[in-house]
C-alpha positions as CSV (number, residue, x, y, z in Angstrom):
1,X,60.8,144.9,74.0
2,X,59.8,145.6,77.5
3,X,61.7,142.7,78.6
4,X,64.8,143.6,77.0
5,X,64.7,147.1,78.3
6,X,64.4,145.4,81.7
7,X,67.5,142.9,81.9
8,X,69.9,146.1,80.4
9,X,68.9,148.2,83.0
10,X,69.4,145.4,85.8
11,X,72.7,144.7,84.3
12,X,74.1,148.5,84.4
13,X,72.2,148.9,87.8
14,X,74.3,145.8,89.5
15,X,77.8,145.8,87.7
16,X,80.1,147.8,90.4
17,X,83.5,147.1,90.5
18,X,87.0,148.8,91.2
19,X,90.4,147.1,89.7
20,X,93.2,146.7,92.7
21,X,91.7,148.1,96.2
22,X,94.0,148.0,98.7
23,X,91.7,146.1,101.2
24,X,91.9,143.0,102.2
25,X,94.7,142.4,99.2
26,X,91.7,142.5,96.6
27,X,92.9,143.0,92.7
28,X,89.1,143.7,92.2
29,X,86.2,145.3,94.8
30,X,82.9,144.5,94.3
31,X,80.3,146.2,96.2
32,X,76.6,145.2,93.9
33,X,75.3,141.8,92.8
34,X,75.4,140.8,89.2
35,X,75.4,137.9,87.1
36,X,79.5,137.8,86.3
37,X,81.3,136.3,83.3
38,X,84.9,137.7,81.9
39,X,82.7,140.5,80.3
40,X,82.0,142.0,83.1
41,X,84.7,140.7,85.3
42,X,87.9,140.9,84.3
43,X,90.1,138.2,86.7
44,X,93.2,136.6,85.9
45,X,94.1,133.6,87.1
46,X,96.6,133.9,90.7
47,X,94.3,137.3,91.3
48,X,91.5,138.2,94.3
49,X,88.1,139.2,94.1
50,X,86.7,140.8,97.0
51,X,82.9,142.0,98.2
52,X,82.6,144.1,100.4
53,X,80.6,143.8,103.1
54,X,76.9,144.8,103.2
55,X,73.7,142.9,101.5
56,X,73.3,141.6,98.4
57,X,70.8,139.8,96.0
58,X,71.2,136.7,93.8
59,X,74.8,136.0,92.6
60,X,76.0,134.1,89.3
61,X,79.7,133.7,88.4
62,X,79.8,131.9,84.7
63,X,83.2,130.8,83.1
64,X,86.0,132.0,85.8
65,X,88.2,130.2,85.2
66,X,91.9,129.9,87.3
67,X,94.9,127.5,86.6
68,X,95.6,124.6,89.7
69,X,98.7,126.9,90.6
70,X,97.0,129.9,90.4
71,X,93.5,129.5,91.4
72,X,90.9,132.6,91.6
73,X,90.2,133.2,95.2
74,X,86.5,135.0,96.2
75,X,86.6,136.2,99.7
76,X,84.7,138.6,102.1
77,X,86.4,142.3,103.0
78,X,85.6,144.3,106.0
79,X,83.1,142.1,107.8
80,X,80.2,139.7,106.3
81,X,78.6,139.5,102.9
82,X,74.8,138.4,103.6
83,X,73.6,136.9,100.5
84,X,69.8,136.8,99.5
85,X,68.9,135.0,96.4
86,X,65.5,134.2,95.1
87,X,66.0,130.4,93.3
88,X,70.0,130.3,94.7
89,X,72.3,131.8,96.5
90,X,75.4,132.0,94.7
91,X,76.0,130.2,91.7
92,X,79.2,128.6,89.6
93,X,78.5,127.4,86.2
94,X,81.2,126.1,84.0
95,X,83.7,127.7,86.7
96,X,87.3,126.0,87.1
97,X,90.2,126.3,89.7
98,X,87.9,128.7,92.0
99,X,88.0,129.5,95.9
100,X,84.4,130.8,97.6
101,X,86.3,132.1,100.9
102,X,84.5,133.7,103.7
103,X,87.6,134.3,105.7
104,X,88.4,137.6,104.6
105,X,88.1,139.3,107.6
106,X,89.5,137.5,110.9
107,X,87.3,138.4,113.0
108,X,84.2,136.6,111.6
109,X,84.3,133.6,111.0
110,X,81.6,133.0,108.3
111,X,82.6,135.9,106.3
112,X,79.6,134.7,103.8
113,X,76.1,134.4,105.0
114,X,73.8,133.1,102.1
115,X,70.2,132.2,101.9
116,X,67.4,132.0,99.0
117,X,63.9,132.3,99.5
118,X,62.0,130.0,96.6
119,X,60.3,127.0,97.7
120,X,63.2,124.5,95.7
121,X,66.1,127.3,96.2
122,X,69.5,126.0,97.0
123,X,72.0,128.7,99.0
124,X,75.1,127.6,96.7
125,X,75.1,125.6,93.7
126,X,77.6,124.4,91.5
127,X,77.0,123.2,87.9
128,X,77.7,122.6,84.7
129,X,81.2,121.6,83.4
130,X,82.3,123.4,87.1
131,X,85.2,121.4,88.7
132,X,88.0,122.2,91.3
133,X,85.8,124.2,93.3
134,X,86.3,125.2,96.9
135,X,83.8,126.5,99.4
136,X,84.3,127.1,102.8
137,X,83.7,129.3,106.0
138,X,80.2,130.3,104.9
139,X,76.9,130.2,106.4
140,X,73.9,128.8,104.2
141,X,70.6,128.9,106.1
142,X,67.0,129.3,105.4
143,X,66.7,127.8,101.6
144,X,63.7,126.1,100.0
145,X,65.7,122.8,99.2
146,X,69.6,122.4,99.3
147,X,72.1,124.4,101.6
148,X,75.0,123.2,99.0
149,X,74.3,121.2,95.6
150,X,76.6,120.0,93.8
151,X,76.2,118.3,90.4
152,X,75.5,118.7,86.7
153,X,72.4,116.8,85.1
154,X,72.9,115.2,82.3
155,X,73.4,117.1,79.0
156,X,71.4,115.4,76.0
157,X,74.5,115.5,73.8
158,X,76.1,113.4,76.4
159,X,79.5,115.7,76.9
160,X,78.7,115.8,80.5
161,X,78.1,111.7,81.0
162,X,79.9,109.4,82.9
163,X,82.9,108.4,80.8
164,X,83.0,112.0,79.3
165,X,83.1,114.7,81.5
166,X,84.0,114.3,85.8
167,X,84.3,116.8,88.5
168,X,87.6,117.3,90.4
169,X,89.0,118.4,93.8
170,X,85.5,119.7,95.1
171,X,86.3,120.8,99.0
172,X,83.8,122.0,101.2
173,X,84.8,122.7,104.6
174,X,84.4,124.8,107.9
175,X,81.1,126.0,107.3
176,X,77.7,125.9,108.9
177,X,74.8,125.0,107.4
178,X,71.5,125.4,109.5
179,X,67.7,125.2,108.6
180,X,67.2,124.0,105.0
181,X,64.3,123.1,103.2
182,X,65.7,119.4,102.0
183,X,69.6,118.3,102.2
184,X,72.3,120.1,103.5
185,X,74.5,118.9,101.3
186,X,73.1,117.3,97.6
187,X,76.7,116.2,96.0
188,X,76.6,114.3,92.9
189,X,73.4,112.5,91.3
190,X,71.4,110.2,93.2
191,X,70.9,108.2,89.2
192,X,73.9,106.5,89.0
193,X,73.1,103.0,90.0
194,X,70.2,102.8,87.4
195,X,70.6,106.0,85.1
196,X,68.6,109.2,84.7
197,X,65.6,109.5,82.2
198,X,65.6,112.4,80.6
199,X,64.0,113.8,77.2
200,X,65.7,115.1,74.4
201,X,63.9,115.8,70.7
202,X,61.2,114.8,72.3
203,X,61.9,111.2,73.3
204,X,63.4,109.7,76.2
205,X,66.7,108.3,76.9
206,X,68.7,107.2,79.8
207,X,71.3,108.9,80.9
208,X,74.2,108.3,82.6
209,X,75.9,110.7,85.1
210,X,79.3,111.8,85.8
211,X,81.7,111.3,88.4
212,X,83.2,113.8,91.4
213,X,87.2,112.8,92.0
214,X,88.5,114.3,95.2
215,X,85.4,115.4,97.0
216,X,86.8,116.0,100.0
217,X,83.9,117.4,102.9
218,X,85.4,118.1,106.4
219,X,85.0,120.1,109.3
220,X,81.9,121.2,108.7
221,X,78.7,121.6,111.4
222,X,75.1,120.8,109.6
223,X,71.8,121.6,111.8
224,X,68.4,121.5,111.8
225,X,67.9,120.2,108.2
226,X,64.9,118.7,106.9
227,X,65.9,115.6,104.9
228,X,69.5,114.5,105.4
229,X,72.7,116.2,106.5
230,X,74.8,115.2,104.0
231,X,74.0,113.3,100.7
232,X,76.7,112.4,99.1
233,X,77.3,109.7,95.5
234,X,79.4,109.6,92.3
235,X,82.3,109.9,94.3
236,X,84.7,107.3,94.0
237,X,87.6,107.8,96.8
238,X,85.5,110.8,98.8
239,X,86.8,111.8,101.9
240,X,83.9,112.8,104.4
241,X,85.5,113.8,108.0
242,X,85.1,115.6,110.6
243,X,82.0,117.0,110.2
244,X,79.1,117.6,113.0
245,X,75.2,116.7,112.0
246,X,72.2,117.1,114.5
247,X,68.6,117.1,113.9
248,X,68.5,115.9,110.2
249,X,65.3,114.3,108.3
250,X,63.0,116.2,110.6
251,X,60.8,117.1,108.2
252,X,61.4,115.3,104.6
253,X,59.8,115.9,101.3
254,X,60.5,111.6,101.8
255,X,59.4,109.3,104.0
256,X,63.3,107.7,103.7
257,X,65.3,111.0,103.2
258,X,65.6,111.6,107.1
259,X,69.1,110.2,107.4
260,X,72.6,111.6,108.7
261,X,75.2,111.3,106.1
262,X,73.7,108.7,102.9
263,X,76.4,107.3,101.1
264,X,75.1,107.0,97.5
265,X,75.7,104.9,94.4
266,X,78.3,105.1,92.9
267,X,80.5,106.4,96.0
268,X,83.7,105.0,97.9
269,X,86.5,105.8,100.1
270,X,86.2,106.7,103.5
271,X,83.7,108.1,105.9
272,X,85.6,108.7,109.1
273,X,85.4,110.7,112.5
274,X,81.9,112.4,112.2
275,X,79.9,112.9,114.9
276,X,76.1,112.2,114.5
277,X,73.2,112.8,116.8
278,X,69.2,113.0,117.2
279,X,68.4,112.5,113.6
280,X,65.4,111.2,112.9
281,X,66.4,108.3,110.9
282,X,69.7,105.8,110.1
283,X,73.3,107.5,111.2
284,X,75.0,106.7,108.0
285,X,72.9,104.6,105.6
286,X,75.5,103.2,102.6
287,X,73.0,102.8,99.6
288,X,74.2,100.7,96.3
289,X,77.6,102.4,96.4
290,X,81.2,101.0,94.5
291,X,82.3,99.3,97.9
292,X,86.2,99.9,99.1
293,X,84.3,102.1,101.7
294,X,86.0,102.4,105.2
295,X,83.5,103.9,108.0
296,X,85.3,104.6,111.5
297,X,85.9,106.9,114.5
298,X,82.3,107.7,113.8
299,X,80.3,108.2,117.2
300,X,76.1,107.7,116.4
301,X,73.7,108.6,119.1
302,X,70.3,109.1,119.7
303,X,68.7,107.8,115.9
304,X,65.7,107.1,115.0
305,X,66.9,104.0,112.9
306,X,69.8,101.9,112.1
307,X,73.2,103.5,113.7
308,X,75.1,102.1,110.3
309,X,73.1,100.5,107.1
310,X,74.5,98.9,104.5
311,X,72.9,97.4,101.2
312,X,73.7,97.1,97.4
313,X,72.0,98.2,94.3
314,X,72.5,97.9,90.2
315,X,76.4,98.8,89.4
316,X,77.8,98.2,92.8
317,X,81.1,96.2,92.4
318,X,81.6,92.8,93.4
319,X,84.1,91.3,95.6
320,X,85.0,94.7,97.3
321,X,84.7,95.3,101.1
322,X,83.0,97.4,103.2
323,X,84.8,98.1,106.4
324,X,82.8,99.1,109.5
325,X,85.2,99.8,112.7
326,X,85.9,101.7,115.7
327,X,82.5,103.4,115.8
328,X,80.7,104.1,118.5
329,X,76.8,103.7,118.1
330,X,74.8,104.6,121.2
331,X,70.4,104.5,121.5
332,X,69.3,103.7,118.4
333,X,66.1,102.4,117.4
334,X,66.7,100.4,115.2
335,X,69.9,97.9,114.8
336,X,73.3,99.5,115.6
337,X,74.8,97.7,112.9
338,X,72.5,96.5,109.5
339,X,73.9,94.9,106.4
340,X,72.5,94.3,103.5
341,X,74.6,93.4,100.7
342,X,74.9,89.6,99.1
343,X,78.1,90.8,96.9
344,X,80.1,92.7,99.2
345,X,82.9,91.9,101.7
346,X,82.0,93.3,105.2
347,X,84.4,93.7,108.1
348,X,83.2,94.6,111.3
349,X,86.0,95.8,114.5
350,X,86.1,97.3,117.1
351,X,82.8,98.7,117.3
352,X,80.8,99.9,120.8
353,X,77.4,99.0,119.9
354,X,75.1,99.9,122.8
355,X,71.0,100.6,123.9
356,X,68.7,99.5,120.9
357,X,65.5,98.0,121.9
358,X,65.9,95.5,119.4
359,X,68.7,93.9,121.2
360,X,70.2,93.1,117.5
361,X,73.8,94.8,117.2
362,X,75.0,93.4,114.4
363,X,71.9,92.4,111.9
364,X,73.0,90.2,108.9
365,X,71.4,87.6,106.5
366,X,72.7,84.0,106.2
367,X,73.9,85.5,102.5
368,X,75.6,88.3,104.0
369,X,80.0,87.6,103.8
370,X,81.5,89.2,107.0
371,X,83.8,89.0,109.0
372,X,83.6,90.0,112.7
373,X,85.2,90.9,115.9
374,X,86.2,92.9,118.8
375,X,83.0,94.8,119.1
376,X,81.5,95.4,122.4
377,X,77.5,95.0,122.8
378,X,75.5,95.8,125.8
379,X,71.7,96.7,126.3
380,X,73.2,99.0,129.2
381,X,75.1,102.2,128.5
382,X,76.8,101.9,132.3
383,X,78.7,98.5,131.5
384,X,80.5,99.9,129.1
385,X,82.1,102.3,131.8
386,X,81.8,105.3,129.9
387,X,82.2,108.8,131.3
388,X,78.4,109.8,129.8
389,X,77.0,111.5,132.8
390,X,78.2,114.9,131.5
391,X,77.2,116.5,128.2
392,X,77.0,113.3,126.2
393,X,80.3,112.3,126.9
394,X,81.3,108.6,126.0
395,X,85.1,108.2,126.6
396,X,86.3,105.1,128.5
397,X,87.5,104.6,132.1
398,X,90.5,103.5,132.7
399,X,88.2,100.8,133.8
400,X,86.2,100.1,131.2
401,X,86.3,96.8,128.8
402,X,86.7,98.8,126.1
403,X,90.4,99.6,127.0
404,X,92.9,97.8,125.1
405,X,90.3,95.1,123.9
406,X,90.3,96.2,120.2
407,X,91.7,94.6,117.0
408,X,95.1,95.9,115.6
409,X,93.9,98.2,112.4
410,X,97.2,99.6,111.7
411,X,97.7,97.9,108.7
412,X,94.3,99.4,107.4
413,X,95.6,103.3,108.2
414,X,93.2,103.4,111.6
415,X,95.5,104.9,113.3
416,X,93.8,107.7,115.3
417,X,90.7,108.0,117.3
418,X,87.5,110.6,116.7
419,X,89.9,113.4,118.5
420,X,92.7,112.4,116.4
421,X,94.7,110.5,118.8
422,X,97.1,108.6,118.2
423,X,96.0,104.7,118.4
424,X,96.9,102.9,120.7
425,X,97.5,104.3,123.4
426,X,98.4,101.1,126.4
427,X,99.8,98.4,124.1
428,X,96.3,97.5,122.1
429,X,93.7,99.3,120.1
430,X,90.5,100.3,122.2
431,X,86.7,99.7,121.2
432,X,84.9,102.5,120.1
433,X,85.5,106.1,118.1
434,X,87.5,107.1,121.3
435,X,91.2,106.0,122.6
436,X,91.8,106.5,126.6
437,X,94.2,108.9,127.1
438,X,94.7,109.1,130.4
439,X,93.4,112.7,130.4
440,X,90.2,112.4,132.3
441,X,88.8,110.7,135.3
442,X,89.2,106.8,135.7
443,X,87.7,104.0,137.7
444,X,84.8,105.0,140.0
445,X,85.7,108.9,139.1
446,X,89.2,109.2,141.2
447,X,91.1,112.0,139.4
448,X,94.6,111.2,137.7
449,X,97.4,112.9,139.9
450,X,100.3,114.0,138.0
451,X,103.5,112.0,138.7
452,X,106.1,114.0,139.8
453,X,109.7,112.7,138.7
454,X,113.4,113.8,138.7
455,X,115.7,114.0,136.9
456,X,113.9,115.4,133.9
457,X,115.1,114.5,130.9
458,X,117.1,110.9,132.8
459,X,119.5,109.5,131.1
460,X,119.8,106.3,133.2
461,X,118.2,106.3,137.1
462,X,114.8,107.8,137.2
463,X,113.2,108.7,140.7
464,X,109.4,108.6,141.4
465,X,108.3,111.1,144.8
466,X,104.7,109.4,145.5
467,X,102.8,109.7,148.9
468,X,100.7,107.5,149.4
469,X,99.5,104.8,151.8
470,X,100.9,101.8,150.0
471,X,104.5,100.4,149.8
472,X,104.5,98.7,146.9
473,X,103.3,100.1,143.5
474,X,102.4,98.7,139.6
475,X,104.4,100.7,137.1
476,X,103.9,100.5,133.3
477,X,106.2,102.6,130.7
478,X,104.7,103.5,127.3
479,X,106.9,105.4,124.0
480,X,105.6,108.1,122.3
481,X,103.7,105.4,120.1
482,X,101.3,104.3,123.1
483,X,103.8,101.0,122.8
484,X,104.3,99.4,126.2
485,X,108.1,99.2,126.6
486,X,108.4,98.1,130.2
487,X,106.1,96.9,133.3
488,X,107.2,95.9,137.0
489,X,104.4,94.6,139.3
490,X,105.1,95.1,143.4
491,X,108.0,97.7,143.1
492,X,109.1,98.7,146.4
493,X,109.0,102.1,147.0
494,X,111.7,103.5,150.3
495,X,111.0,106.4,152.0
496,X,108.4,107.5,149.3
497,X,110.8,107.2,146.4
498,X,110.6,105.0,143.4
499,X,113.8,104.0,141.5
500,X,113.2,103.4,138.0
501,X,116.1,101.7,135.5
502,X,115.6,103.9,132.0
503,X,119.0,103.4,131.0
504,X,118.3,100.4,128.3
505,X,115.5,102.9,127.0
506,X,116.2,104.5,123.7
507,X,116.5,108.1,123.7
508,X,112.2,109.2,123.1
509,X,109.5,110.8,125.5
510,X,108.0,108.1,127.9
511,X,104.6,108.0,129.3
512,X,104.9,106.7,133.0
513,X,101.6,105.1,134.8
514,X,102.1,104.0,138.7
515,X,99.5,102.5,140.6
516,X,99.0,101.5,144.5
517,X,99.5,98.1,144.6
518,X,98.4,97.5,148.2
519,X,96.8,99.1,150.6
520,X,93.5,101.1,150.1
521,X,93.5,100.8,146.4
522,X,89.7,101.5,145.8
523,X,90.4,104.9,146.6
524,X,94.4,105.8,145.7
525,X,94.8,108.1,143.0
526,X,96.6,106.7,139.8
527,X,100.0,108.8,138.9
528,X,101.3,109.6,135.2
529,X,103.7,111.8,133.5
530,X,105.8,111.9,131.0
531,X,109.6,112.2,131.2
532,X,112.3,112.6,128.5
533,X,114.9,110.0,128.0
534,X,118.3,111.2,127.0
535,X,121.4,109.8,126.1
């Protein structure tokens, strides 16, 4: 009796709510924690459910359920929600077509700040027959295990297997995640290549887990985390971009767990544009997943282990490829490059693979299949005439033999760099996560002047004002596509002006480069601009 007397009183202590507030557009206010179902709160799909700001104990939402045209949005009012949960955070169980938003207020810009004190707490989680969830700019710090988990275990009446029941559309983006006890970010089982034992009536039985379609992680920053940054599986054609890990596995509950991003069983798609740096163990590690995996525009630096690893386990699926391009993988201790798998496809480009005391770059088995090419390997970081000498900065020189020395990946949708540049840039695809641009320093450091032109937009004669020392000059034209279009060697320049034909140039915005091509060279500056062709 005591204990009943207990859990009413929490629950009239904690519901607070007030229907249609005028802040922040909210249809519903809620200002104390609660455990919340429809009984308690009353949201119709389309509608917005605000808390105000202030602080807050444990939060459970159970069965709120939106429509994918009129999805529930959650969202912070009036400054930051600080969350403080004992085994989570916030919780979704059996939720559907829900949006955790802390971008309520503008001017902060983690409008939900959630943490959990147990030893195996987690700061969000998201469970049971859950799916088409969204979580994004919120802070999760200071948990026992997880900062995010996502997943539901497997139910011993087998509704939730694989087969049966599967996640959708689970986005998780611009938040930060700092100082968790395990995993950033747990999505999806880590039992599907080899099933989950799990009792029911008393014996055991394996179990099967389901699938996440559309897991979509992006844009997110991940620090200080004591196994990986990311751990990710069960996700067929996941999308994990953008995102920003340093200082993961520093202190795992496994000797293994101390990765950057781990690619699970189970998991494809593509792994693209991350950067990843002073972890304590492999960059991305790829363990027993489906295959059809891209990994690119990735840059890896400063690991403990492998830049990239690759093996297979039970389930993974023959005959499918593993492409590994356009990364950049800098001071690793281990390999840059590792694979693993006998029944996988693997196709290596355009990699910069450079400083592992092993001196292995690429480390394969004679019953490895791959195919490789137009990577660049050096035991020195300065061949590879990188601009590195300030704040870890590894774009090309002009210089460098990185620059147009890349395979064409177009036909594989490559077609943008770790900044999301267009590729290429110059006529050819460049090694490495970045493509030069043109908008830093070049050669031995010589700034890029700008190259003044007239008229601007041309229709037919365009002039070039230089002032410099040399006569003649090198000119190369570029489209809008990084396509080179024209180049004249030895042009004469008269009384410092340049006459350039654009008249058999389709109308399009043109990317000029001139360069001295006599004279003292070493040190002339190398002119660009663009100019607008007109008809």
């Amino acid at each position: 009796m005591r204990i009943i007397i207990k859990i009413i009183s929490f629950w009239s202590l904690l519901v607070c709510y007030s229907s249609y507030s005028q802040n922040c557009n909210c249809d519903i206010t809620i200002s104390k924690a609660n455990y919340f179902d429809p009984s308690n709160l009353p949201v119709k799909p389309g509608q917005t459910v605000c808390f105000s700001a202030g602080n807050y104990s444990e939060i459970r939402f159970n069965n709120i359920k939106g429509t994918a045209t009129q999805p529930i949005k959650i969202i912070n009012c009036s400054g930051k929600v600080n969350i403080t949960g004992y085994n989570v955070g916030v919780l979704f169980s059996d939720c559907n077509y829900v949006q955790f938003l802390g971008s309520g207020d503008a001017t902060v810009k983690e409008g939900f700040g959630i943490s959990a004190t147990a030893n195996a707490s987690m700061g969000i989680k998201i469970e049971g027959t859950s799916s088409d969830i969204e979580v994004a700019n919120t802070e999760v710090s200071h948990v026992g295990f997880a900062g995010i988990m996502v997943k539901s275990d497997p139910f011993c009446d087998q509704s939730n297997w694989e087969g049966n029941f599967a996640m959708f559309n689970i986005l998780i983006h611009h938040n930060y995640i700092h100082d968790t006890g395990s995993e950033g970010m747990y999505i999806g089982s880590s039992f599907w290549n080899e099933g989950q034992e799990i009792t029911c009536d008393g014996s055991k039985t394996l179990a099967w887990p389901h699938l996440i379609y559309g897991l979509d992680i992006h844009h997110n920053k991940i620090l200080r985390t004591a196994a990986e940054g990311i751990q990710y599986a069960c996700a067929p054609d996941a999308k994990v971009h953008h995102n920003e890990l340093q200082h993961t596995g520093y202190n795992p509950f496994s000797v293994y767990q101390v990765n950057g991003i781990q690619i699970g069983g189970g998991a494809g798609g593509d792994c693209y544009n991350n950067i990843i740096h002073d972890v304590n163990g492999t960059g991305i590690i790829m363990l027993g997943g489906l295959g059809n995996q891209q990994v690119y525009n990735n840059l890896i630096y400063n690991v403990g282990g492998n830049g990239i690893f690759s093996d297979t386990r039970p389930r993974s699926s023959e005959n499918t490829y593993v492409r590994i391009m356009n990364n950049s993988i800098i001071s690793t201790k281990g390999e840059s490059i590792k694979l693993y798998s006998n029944i996988q496809q693997y196709e290596v480009y355009n990699n910069l693979l450079l400083k592992t005391p092993t001196n292995q770059y690429i480390k394969t088995n004679t019953t490895v299949k791959s195919i490789v090419s137009n990577n660049f390997t050096d035991k020195s970081i300065d061949n590879a005439k990188l601009q590195y000498s300030n704040d870890d900065n590894y774009k090309p020189r002009l210089s460098s033999p990185l620059v147009n020395a890349g395979k064409d990946l177009s036909h594989l949708r490559i077609r943008t760099d770790l900044t999301d540049t267009l590729r290429p840039i110059g006529g050819a695809y460049d090694i490495g996560c970045y493509e030069y641009t043109g908008n830093w320093t070049v050669d031995d450091f010589i700034p890029v002047q700008e190259l003044p032109t007239y008229p601007n937009p041309c229709s037919s004669i365009l002039f070039v004002r230089l002032e410099a020392e040399s006569q003649f000059f090198n000119v190369k034209i570029y489209d809008g596509a990084g396509r080179l279009v024209q180049e004249h060697e030895n042009m004469i320049a008269e009384n410092n002006l340049l006459p350039l034909d654009m008249a058999e140039l389709s109308p399009n915005l043109y990317l000029i480069s001139v360069t001295p091509a006599t004279g003292n060279v070493k040190i002339a500056p190398v002119y660009r601009g663009k100019v607008l062709k007109v008809p």
